[in-house]
mmCIF file of the N, C-alpha and C atoms, coordinates in Angstrom:
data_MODEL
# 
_entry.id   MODEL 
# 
loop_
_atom_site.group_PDB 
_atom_site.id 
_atom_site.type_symbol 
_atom_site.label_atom_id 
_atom_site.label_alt_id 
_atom_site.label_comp_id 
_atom_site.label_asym_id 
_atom_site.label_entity_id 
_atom_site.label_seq_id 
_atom_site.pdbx_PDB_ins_code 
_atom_site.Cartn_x 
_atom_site.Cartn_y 
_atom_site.Cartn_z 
_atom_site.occupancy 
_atom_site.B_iso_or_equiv 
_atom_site.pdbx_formal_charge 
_atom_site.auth_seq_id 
_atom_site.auth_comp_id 
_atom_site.auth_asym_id 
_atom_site.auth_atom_id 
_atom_site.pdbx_PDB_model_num 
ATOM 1   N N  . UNK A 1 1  ? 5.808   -14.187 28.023 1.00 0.00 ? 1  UNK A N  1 
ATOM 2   C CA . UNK A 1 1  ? 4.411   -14.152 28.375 1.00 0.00 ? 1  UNK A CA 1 
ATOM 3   C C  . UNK A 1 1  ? 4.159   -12.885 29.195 1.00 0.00 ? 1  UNK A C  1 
ATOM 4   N N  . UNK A 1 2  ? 2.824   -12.155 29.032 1.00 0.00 ? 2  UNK A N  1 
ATOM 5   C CA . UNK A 1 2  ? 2.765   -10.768 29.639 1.00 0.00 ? 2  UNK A CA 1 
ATOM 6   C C  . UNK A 1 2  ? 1.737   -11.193 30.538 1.00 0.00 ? 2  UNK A C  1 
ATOM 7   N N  . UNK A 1 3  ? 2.466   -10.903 31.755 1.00 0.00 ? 3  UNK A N  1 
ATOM 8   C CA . UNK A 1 3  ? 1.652   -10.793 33.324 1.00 0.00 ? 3  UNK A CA 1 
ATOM 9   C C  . UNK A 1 3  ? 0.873   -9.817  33.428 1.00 0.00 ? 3  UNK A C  1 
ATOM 10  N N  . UNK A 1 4  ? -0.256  -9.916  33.864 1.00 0.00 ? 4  UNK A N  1 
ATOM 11  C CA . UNK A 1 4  ? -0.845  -8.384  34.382 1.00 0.00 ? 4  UNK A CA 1 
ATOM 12  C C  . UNK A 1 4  ? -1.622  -8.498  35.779 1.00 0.00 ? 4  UNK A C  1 
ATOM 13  N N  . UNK A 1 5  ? -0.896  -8.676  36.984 1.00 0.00 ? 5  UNK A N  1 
ATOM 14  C CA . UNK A 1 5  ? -1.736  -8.942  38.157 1.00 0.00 ? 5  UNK A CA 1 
ATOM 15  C C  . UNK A 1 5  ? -3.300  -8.149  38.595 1.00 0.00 ? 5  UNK A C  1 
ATOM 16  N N  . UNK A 1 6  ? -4.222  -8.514  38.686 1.00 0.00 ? 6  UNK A N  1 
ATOM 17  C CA . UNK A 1 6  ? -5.248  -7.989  38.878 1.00 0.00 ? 6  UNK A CA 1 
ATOM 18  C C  . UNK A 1 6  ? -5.836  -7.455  40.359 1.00 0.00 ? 6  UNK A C  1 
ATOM 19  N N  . UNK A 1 7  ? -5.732  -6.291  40.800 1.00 0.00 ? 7  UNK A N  1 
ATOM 20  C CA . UNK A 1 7  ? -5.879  -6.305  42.487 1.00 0.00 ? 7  UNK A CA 1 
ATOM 21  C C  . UNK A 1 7  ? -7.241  -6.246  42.362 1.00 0.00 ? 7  UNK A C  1 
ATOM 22  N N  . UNK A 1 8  ? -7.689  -6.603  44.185 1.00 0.00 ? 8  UNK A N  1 
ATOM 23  C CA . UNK A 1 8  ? -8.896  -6.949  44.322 1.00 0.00 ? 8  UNK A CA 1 
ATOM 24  C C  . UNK A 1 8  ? -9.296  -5.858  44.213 1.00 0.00 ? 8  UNK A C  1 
ATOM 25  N N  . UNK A 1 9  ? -11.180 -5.701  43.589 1.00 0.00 ? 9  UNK A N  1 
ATOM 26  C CA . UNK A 1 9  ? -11.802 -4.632  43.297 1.00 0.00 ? 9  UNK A CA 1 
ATOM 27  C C  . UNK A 1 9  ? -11.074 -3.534  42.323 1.00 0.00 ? 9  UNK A C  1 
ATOM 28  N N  . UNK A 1 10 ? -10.351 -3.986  41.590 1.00 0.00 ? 10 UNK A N  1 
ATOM 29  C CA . UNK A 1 10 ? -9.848  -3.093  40.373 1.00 0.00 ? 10 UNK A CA 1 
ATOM 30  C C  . UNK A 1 10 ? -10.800 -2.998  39.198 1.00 0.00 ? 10 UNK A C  1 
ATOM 31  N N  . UNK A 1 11 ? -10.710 -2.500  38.659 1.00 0.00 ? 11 UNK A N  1 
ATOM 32  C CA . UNK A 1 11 ? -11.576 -2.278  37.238 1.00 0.00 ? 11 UNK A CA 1 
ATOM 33  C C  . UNK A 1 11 ? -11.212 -3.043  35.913 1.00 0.00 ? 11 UNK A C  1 
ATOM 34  N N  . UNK A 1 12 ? -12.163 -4.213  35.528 1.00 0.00 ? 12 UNK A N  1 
ATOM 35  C CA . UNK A 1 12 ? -11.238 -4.613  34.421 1.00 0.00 ? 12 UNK A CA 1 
ATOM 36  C C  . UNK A 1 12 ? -10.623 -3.933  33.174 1.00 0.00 ? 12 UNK A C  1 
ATOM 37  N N  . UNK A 1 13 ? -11.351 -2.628  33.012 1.00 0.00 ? 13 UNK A N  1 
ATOM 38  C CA . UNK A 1 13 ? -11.003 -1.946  31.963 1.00 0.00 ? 13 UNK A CA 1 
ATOM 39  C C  . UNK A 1 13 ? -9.696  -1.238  31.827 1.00 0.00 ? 13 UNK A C  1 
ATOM 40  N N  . UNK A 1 14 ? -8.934  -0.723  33.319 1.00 0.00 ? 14 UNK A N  1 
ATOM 41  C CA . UNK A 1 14 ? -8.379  -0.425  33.640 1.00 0.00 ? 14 UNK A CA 1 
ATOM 42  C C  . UNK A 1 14 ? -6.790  -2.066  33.301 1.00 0.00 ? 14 UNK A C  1 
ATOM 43  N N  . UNK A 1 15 ? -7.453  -2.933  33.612 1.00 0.00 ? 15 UNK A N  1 
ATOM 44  C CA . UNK A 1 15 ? -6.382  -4.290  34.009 1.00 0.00 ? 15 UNK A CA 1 
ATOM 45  C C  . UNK A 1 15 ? -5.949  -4.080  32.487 1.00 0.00 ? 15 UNK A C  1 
ATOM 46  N N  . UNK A 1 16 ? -6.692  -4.317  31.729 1.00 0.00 ? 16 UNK A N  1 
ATOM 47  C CA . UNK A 1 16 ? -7.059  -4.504  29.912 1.00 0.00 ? 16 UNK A CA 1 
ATOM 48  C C  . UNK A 1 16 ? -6.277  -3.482  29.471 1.00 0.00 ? 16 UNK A C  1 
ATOM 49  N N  . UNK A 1 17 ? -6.384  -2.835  29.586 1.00 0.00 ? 17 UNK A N  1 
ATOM 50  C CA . UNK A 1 17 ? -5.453  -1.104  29.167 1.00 0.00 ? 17 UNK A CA 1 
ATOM 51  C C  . UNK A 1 17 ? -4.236  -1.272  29.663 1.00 0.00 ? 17 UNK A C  1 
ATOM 52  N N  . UNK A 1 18 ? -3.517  -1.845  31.059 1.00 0.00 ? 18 UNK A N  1 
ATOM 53  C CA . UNK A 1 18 ? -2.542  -2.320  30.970 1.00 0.00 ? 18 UNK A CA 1 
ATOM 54  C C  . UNK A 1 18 ? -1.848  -3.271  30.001 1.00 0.00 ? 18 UNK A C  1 
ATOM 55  N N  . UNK A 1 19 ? -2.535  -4.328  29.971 1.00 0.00 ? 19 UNK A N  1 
ATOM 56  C CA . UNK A 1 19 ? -2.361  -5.635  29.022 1.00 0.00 ? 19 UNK A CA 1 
ATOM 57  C C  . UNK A 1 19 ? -2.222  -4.886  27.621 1.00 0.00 ? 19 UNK A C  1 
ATOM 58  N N  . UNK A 1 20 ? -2.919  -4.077  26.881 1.00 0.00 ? 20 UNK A N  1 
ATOM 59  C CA . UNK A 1 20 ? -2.408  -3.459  25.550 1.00 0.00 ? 20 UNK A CA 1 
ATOM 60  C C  . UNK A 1 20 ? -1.301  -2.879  25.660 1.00 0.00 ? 20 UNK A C  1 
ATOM 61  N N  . UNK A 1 21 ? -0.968  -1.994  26.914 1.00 0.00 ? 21 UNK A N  1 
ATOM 62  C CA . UNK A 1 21 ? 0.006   -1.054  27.098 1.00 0.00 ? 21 UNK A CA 1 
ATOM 63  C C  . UNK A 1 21 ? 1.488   -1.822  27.183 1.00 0.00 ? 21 UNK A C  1 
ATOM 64  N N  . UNK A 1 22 ? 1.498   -2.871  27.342 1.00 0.00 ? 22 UNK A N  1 
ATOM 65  C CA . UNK A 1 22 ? 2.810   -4.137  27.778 1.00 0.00 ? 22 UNK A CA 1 
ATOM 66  C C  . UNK A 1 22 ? 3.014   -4.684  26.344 1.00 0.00 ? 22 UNK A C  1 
ATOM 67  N N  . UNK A 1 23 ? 1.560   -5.024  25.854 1.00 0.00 ? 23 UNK A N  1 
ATOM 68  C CA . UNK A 1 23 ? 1.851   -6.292  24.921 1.00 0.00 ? 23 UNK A CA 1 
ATOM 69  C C  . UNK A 1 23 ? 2.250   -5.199  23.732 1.00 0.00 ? 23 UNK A C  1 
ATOM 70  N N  . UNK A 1 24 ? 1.847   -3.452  23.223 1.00 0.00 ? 24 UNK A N  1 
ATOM 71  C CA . UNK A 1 24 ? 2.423   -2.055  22.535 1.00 0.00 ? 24 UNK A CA 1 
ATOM 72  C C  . UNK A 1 24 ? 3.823   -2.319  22.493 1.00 0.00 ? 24 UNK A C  1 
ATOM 73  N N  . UNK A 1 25 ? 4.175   -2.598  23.702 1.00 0.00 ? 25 UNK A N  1 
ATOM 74  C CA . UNK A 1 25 ? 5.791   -2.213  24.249 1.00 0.00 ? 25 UNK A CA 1 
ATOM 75  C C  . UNK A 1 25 ? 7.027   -3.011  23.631 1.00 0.00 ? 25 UNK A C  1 
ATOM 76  N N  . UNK A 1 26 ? 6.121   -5.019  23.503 1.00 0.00 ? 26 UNK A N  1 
ATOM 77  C CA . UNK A 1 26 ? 6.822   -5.679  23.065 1.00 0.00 ? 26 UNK A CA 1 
ATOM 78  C C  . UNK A 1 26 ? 7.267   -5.629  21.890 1.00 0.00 ? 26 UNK A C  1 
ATOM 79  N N  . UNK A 1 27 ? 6.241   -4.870  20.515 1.00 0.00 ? 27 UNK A N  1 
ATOM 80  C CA . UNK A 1 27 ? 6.608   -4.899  19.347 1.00 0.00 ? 27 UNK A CA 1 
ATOM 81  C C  . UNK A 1 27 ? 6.216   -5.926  18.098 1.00 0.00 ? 27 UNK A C  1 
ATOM 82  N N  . UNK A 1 28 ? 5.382   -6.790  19.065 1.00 0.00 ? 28 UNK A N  1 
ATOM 83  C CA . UNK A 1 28 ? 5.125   -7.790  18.657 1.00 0.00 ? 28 UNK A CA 1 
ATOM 84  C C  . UNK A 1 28 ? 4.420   -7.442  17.206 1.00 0.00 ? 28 UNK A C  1 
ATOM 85  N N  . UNK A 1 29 ? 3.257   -6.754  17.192 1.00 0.00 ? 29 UNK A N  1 
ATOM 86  C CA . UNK A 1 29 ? 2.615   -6.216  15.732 1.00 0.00 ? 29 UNK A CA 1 
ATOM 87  C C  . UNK A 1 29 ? 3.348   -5.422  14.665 1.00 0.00 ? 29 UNK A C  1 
ATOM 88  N N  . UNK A 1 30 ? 3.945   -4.699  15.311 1.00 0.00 ? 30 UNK A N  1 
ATOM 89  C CA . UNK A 1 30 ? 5.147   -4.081  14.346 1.00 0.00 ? 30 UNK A CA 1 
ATOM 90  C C  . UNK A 1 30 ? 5.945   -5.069  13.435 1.00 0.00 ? 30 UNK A C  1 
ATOM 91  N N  . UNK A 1 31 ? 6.337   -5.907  14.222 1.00 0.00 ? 31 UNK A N  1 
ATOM 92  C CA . UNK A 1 31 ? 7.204   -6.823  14.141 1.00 0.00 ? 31 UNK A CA 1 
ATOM 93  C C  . UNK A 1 31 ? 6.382   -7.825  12.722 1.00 0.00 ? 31 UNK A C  1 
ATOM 94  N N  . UNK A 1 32 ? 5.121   -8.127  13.074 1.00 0.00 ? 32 UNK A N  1 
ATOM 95  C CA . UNK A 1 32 ? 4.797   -9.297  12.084 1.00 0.00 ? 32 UNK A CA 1 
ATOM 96  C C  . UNK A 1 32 ? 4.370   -8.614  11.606 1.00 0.00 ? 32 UNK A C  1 
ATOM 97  N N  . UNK A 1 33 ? 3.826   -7.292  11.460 1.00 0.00 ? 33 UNK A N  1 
ATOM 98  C CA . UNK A 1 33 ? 3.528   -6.522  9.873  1.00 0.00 ? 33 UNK A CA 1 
ATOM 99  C C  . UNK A 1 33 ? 4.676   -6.177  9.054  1.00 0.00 ? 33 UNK A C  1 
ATOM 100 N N  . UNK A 1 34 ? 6.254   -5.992  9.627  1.00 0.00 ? 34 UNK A N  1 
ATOM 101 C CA . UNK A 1 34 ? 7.038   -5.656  8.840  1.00 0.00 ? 34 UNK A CA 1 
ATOM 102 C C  . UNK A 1 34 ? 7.462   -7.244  8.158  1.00 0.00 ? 34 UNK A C  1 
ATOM 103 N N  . UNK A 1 35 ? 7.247   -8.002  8.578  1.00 0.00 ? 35 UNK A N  1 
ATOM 104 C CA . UNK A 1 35 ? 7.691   -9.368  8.038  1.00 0.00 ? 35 UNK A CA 1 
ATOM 105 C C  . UNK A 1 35 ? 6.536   -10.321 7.030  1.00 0.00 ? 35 UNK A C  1 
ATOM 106 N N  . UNK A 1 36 ? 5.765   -9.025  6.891  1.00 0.00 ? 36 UNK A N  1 
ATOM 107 C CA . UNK A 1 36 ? 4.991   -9.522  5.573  1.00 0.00 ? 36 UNK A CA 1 
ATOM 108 C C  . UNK A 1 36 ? 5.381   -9.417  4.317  1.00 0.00 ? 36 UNK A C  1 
ATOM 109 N N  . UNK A 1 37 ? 5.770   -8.646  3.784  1.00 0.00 ? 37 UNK A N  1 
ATOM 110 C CA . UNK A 1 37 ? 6.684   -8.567  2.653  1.00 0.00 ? 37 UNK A CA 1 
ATOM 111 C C  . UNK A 1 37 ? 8.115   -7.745  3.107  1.00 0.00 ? 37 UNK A C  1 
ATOM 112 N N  . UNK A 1 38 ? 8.952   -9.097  2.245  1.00 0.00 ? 38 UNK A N  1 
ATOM 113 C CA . UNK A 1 38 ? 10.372  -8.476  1.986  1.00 0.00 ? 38 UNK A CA 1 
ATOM 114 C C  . UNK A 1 38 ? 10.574  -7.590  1.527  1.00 0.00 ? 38 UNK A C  1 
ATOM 115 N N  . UNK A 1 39 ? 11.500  -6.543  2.550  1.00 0.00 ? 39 UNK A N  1 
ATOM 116 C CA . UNK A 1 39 ? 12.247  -5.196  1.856  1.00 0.00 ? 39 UNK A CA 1 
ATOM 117 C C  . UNK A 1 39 ? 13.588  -5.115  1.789  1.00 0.00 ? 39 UNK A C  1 
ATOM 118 N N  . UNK A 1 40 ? 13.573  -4.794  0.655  1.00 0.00 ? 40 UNK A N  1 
ATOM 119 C CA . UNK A 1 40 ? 15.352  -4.967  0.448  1.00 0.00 ? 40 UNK A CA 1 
ATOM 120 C C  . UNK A 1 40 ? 16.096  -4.262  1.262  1.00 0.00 ? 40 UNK A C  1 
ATOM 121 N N  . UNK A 1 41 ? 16.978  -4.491  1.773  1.00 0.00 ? 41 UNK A N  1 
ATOM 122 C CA . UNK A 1 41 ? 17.788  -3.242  2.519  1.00 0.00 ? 41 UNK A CA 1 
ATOM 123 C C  . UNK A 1 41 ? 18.568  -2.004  1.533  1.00 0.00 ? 41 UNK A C  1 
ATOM 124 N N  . UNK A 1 42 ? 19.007  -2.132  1.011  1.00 0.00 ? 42 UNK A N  1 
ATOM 125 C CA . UNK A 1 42 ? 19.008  -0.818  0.138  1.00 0.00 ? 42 UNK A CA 1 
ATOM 126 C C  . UNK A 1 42 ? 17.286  0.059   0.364  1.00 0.00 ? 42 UNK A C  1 
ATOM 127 N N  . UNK A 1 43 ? 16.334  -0.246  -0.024 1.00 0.00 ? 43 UNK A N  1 
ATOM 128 C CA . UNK A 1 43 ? 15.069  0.264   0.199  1.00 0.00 ? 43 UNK A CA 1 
ATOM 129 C C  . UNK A 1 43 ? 14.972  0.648   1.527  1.00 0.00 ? 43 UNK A C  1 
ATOM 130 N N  . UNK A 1 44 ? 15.380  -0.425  2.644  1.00 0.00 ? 44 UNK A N  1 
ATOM 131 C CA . UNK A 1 44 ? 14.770  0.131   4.068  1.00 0.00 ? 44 UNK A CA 1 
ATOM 132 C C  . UNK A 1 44 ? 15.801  0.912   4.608  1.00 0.00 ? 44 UNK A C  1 
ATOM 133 N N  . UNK A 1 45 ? 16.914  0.818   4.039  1.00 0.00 ? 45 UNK A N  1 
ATOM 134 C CA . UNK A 1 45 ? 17.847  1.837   4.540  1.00 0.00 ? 45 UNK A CA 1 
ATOM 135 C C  . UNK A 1 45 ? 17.341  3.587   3.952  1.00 0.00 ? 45 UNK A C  1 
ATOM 136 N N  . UNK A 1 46 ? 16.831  3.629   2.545  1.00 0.00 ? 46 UNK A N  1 
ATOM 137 C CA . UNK A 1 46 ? 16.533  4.789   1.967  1.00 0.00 ? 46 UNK A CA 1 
ATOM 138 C C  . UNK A 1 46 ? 15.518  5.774   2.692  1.00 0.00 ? 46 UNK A C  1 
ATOM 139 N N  . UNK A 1 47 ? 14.698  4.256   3.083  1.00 0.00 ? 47 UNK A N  1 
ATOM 140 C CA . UNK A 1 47 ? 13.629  5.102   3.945  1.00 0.00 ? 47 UNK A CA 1 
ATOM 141 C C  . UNK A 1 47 ? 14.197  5.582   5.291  1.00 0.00 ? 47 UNK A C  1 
ATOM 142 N N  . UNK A 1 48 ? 14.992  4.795   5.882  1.00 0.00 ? 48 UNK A N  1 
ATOM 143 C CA . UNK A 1 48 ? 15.670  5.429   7.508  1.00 0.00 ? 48 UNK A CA 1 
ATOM 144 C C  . UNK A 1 48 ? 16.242  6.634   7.068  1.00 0.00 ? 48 UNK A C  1 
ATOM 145 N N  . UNK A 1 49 ? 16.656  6.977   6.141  1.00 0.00 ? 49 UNK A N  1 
ATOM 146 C CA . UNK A 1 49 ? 17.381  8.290   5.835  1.00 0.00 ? 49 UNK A CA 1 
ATOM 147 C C  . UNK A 1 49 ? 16.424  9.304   5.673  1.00 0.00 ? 49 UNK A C  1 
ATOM 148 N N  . UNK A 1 50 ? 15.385  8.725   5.185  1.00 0.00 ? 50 UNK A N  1 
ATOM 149 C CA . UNK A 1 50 ? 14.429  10.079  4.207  1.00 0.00 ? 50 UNK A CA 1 
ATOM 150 C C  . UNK A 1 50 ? 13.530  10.349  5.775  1.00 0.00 ? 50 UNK A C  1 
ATOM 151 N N  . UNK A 1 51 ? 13.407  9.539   6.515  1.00 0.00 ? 51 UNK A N  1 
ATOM 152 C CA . UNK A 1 51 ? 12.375  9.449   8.541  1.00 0.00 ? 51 UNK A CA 1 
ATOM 153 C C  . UNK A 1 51 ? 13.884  10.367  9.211  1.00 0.00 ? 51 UNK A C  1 
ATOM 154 N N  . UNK A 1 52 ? 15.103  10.129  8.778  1.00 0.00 ? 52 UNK A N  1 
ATOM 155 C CA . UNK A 1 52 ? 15.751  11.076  9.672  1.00 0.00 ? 52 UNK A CA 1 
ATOM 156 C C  . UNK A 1 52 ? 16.000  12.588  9.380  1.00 0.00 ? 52 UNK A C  1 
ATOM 157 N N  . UNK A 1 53 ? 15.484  12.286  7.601  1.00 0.00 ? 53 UNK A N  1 
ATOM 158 C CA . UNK A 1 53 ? 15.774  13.963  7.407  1.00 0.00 ? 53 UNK A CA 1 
ATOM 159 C C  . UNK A 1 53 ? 14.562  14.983  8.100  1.00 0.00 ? 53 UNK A C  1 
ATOM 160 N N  . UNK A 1 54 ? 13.426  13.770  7.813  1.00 0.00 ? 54 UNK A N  1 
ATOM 161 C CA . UNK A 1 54 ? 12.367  14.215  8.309  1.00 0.00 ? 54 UNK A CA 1 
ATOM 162 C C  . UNK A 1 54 ? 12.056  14.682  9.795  1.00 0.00 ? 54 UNK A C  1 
ATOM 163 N N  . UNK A 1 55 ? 12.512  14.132  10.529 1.00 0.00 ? 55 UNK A N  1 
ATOM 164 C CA . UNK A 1 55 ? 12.962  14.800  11.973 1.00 0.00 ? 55 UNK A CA 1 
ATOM 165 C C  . UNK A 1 55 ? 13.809  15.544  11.972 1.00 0.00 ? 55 UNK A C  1 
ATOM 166 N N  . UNK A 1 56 ? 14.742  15.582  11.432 1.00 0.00 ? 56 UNK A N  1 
ATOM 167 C CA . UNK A 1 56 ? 15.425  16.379  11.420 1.00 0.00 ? 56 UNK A CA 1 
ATOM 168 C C  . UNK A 1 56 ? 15.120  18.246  11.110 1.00 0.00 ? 56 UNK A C  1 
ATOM 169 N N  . UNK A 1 57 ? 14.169  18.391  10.088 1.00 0.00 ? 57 UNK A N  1 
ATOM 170 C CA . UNK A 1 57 ? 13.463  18.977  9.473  1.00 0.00 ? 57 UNK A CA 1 
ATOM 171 C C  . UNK A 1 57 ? 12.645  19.482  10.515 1.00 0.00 ? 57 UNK A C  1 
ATOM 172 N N  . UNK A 1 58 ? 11.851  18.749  11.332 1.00 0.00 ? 58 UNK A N  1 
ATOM 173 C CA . UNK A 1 58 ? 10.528  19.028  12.113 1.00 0.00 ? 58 UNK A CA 1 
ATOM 174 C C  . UNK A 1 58 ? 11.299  19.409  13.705 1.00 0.00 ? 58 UNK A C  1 
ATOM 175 N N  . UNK A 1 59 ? 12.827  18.969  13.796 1.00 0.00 ? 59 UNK A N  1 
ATOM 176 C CA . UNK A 1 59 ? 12.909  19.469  15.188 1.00 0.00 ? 59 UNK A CA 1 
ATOM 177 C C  . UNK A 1 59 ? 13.504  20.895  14.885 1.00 0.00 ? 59 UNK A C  1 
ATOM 178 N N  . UNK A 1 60 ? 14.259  21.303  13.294 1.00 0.00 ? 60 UNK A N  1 
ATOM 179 C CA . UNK A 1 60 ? 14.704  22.881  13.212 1.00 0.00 ? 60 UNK A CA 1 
ATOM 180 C C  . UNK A 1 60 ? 13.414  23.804  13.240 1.00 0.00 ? 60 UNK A C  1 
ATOM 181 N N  . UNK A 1 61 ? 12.854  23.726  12.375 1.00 0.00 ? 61 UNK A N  1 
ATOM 182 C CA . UNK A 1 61 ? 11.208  23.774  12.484 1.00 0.00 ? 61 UNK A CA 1 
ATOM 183 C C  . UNK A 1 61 ? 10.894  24.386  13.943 1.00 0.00 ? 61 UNK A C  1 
ATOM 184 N N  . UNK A 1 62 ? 11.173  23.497  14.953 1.00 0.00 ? 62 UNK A N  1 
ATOM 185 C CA . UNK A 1 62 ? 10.471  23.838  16.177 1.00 0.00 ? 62 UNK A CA 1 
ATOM 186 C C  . UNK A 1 62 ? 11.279  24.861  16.988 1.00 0.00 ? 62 UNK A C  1 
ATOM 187 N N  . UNK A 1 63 ? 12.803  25.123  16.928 1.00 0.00 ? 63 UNK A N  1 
ATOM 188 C CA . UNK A 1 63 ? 13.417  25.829  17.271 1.00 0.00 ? 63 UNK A CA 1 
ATOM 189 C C  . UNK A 1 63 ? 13.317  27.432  16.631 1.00 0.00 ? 63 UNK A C  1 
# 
């Protein structure tokens, strides 16, 4: 469960922007969008390779 203590005279917009910033962190949406459809692991492994060449790529790039 995500706490977000509220001090007196704080701004709720400010409290709220915490509360996204915690509940971002947990993964939670990531999490149940990847568990909407099954990916094979052969497939999700192909893609971790093709996201590392890709950094890989973008950090020579920057040098």
């Amino acid at each position: 469960m995500i706490i977000v203590p509220v001090k007196e005279g704080e701004n709720i917009d400010r409290s709220l922007k915490k509360f996204k910033r915690k509940f971002e962190k947990t993964g939670v949406i990531r999490e149940l969008r990847s568990r909407q459809a099954y990916v094979k692991p052969s497939v999700k492994r192909r893609e971790e390779i093709k996201k590392a060449i890709y950094v890989q790529h973008m950090q020579q790039n920057e040098e």
